[in-house]
C-alpha positions in Angstrom: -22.7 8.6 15.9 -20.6 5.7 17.1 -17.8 4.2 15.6 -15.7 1.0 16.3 -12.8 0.5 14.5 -13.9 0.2 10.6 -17.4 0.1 11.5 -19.7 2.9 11.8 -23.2 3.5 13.6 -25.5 6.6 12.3 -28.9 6.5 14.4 -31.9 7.2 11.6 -35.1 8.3 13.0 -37.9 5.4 12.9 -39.9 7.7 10.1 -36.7 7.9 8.3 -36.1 4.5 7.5 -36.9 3.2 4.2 -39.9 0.6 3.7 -37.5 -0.8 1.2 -35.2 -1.5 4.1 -37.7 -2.9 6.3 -38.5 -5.3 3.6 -35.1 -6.7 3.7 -34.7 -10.3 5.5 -33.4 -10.4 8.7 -29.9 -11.5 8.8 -29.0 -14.7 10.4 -27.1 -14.6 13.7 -23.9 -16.2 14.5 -23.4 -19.7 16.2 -23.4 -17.6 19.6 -26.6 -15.9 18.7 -24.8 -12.6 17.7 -25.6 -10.0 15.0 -22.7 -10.3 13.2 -21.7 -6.2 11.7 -18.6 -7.1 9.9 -16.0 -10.5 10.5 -12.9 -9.8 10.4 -11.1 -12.1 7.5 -7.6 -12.5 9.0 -8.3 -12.6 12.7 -11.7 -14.2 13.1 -12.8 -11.2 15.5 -15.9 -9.9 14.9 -18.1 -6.6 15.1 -20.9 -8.2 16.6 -23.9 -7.0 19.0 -26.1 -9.7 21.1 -29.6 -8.3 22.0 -32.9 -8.3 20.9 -33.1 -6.7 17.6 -32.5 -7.2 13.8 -29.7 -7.3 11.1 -30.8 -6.1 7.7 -28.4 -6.4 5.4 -28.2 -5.4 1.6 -26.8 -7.6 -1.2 -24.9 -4.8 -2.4 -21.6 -4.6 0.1 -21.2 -1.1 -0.7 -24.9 0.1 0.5 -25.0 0.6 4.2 -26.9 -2.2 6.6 -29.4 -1.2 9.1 -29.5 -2.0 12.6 -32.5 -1.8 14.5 -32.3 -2.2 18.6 -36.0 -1.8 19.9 -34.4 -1.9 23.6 -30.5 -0.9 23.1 -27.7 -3.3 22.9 -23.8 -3.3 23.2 -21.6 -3.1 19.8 -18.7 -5.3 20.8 -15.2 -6.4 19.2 -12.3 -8.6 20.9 -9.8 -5.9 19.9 -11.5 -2.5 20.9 -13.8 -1.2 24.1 -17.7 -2.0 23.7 -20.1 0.6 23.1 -23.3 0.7 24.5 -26.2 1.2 22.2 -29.5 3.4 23.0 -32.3 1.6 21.6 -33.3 3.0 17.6 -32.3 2.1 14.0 -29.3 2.9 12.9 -27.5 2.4 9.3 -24.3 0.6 9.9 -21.3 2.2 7.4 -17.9 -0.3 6.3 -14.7 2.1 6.3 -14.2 1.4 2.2 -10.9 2.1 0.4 -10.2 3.5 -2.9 -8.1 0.8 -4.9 -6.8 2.1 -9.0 -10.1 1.0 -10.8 -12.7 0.5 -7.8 -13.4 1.2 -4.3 -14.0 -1.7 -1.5 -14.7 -2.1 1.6 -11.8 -2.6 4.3 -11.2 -6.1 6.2 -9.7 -6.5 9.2 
């Protein structure tokens, strides 16, 4: 498990991910070729890793992405230390909060 700030990184074993998931598009990168994890809203700063791989990404924000790294990568943020990655999958969890009536996920 790895976690960066309000993002955090569960390996799943290959076998383990769901076809489902697989079937998702792959998320576009960033203007700097980046998988972008989560953007933060008020600084601009981003949760971002820039390697070979792929982004799948739900349309439901409150169902975990998927992150797979076939030769590792590094998770990086301009506030926090970077984390180097092992290559695998992994599903990629949003810190959420509870607010009266609903429950969303947290922004930087």
């Amino acid at each position: 498990m790895y976690r960066q700030g309000d993002i955090l990184l569960v390996r799943v074993p290959e076998d383990e991910v769901p076809q489902e998931v697989r079937d998702l598009p792959p998320e576009p990168r960033d203007a700097r070729g980046r998988m972008v994890l989560a953007l933060g809203e008020a600084t601009g700063h981003a949760h971002a890793v820039k390697a070979p791989g792929t982004l799948l990404r739900s349309p439901d924000p409150l169902t975990p992405d998927h992150l797979h790294l076939p030769s590792g990568g590094r998770l990086e943020h301009e506030e926090h230390a970077a984390i180097s990655l092992p290559k695998g999958w992994y599903r990629v969890i949003r810190q959420r909060e509870y607010v009266p009536g609903s429950v969303r996920v947290v922004a930087d």
